[in-house]
C-alpha positions, -999 to +999 in steps of 0.1 A: +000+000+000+013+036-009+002+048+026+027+031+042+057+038+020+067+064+040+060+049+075+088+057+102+084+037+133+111+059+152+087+091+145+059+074+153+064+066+186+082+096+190+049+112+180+032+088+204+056+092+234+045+131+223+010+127+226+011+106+260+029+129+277+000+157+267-025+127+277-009+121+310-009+165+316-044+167+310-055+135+330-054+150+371-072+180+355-098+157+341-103+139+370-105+168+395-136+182+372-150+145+369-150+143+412-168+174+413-195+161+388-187+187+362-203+184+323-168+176+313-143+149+331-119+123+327-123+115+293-129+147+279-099+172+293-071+147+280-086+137+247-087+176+237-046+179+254-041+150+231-057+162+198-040+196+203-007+181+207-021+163+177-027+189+155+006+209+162+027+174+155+006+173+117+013+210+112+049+206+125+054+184+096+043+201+072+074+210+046+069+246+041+053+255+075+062+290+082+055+307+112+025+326+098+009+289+091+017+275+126+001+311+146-033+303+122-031+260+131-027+275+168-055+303+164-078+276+149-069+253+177-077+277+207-112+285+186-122+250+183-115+242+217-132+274+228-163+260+212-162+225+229-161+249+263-185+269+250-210+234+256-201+235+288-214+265+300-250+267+309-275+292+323-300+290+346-317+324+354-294+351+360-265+326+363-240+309+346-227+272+354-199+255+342-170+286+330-144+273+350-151+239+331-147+258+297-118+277+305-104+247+320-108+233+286-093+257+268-062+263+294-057+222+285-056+228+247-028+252+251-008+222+271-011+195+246-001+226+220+029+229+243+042+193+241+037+197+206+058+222+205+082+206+227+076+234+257+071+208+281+085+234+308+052+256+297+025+226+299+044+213+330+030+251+348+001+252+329-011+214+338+004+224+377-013+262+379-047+250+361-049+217+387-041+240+420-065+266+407-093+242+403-080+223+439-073+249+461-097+277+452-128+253+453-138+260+486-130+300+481-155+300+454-179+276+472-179+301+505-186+328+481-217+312+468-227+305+497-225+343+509-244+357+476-272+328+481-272+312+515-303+293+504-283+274+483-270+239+485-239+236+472-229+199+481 
């Protein structure tokens, strides 16, 4: 078959080495929004670190890929996963549920961009900062809810 005349095995598991390590980023963030029940989880956060990292890799090989060509693969990439975030936002009266899922989701794009890039220092922070944020400042926002509505159950 033509398709595999060009195979490389070392480049693909480099790729795929690539890709895990964007997988394995993404995974703690995935879970933490998964325990608290959120419209996106486990499977969601490092499938879209994944198909970012994804996406850079294929435009990374590319012969011919400028610069100009990889800041329009990353603008399209931080637009499509602002979309899947955009689904996880919901509103019920004068409130909105579910933006620290979506931005979540879009701060997890920019990792598996990252490893695709080979910043792994920059998705390392990114995974770290975007995990603590979601960890730590839970029960900030939670008492803060619970101040502007103490009628509500937040459990």
């Amino acid at each position: 078959m033509e398709l595999f005349q060009g195979w490389n095995t070392g480049a693909a598991l480099s790729h795929l080495v690539t890709m895990m390590v964007a997988y394995l980023l993404a995974l703690p963030i995935g879970w933490n929004r998964e325990r608290e029940e959120r419209s996106a989880g486990i499977r969601t956060f490092p499938l879209v670190a994944m198909a970012a990292c994804g996406f850079v890799l294929i435009a990374s090989g590319v012969p011919g890929a400028t610069s100009d060509a990889q800041s329009r693969i990353l603008a399209g990439l931080m637009t499509g996963i602002g979309f899947i975030g955009g689904g996880a936002i919901l509103k019920h009266g004068d409130r909105a549920t579910g933006t620290a899922t979506a931005a979540s989701l879009w701060a997890t794009g920019a990792i598996g961009a990252a490893v695709g890039y080979g910043q792994l220092d920059i998705a390392v922070v990114l995974s770290l900062v975007i995990l603590l944020t979601l960890t730590l400042l839970a029960p900030i926002h939670k008492a803060a809810q619970m101040h502007n509505d103490p009628d509500q159950d937040l459990s």
